[in-house]
C-alpha positions as CSV (number, residue, x, y, z in Angstrom):
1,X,-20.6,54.3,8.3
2,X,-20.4,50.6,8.2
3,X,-23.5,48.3,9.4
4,X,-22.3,45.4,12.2
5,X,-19.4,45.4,9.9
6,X,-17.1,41.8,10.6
7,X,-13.6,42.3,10.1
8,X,-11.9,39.4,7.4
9,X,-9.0,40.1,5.3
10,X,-9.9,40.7,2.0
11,X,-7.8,39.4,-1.0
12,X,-4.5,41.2,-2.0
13,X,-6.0,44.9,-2.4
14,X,-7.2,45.1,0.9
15,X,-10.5,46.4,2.9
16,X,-10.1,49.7,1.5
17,X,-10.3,48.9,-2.2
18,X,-13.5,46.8,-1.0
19,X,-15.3,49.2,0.4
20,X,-15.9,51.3,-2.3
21,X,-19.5,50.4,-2.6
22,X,-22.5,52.8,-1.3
23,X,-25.8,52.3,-1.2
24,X,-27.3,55.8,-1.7
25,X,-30.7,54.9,-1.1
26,X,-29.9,54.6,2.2
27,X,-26.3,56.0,3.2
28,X,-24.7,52.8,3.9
29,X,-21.5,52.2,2.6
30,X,-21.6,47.8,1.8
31,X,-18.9,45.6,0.7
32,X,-19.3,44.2,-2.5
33,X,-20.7,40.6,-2.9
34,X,-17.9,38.5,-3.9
35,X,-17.6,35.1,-5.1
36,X,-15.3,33.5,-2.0
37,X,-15.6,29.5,-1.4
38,X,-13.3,29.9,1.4
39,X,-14.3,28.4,4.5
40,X,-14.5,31.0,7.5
41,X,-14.8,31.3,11.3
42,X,-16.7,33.1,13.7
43,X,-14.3,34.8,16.5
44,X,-15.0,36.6,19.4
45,X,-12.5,39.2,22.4
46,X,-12.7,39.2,25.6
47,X,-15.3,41.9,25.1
48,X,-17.6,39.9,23.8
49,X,-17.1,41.5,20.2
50,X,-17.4,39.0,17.2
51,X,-16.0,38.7,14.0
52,X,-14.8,36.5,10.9
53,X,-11.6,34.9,10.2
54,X,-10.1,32.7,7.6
55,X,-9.8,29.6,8.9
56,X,-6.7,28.6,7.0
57,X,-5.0,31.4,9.0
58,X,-3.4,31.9,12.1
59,X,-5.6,33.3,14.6
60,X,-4.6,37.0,15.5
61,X,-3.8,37.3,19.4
62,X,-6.8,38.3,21.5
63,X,-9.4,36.6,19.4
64,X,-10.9,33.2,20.0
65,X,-12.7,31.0,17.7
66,X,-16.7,30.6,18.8
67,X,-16.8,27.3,17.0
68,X,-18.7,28.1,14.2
69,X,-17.5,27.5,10.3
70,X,-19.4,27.9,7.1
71,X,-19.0,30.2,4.7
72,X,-18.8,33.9,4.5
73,X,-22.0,34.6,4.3
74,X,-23.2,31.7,7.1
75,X,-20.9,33.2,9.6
76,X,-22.3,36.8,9.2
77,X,-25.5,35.5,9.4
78,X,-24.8,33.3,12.5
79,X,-23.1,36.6,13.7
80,X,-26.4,38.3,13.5
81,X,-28.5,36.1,15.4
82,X,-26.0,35.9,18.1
83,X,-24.6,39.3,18.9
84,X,-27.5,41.1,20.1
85,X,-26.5,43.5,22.2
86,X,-23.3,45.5,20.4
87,X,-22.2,47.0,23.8
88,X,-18.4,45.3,24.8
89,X,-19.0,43.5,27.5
90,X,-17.5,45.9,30.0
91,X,-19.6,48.6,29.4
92,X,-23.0,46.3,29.9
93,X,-22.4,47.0,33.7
C-alpha cells in the first residue's frame, strides 16, 4: 500500500523497479530517495486528484498543471499541504 503516492515517471526502469523499497517498521512500501535535479510540476483532474509531472514533458490528457514548480520533493510537499481531503471531487457530494 502506497501513502498519498504522486505519480512521475521514473527513469528508464520504471515505477516498478522503484518501488522495491519497504519500510517494515511500519508496512509501508516507500520509493527510494533519489538524487533527481529535474524540475517538476504539480498537476491536478477534473476530480480534484493531484500529482507530479516532469515539466520538460508533454502533459498527459486530462491533467492540468496547478502552477506550482520546484523540485521533486517541493512539489510533494506542496502536494501535502494542499490536498486535504483525498475524496475525488465527485464523491464529496
Amino acid at each position: 500500500m502506497l501513502q498519498r503516492c504522486a505519480a512521475s515517471s521514473v527513469s528508464s526502469g520504471g515505477l516498478a523497479e522503484a518501488l522495491h523499497s519497504y519500510d517494515r517498521g511500519s508496512g509501508v512500501e516507500r520509493m527510494p530517495e533519489l538524487e533527481d535535479d529535474r524540475l517538476y510540476v504539480v498537476v491536478a483532474n477534473h476530480e480534484e486528484q493531484y500529482s507530479i509531472w516532469l515539466a520538460d514533458r508533454d502533459m498527459a490528457p486530462g491533467w492540468l498543471e496547478t502552477g506550482f514548480r520546484g523540485s521533486r520533493q517541493e512539489c510533494l510537499d506542496h502536494i501535502a499541504k494542499v490536498w486535504t481531503d483525498m475524496r475525488p471531487r465527485s464523491s464529496r457530494g
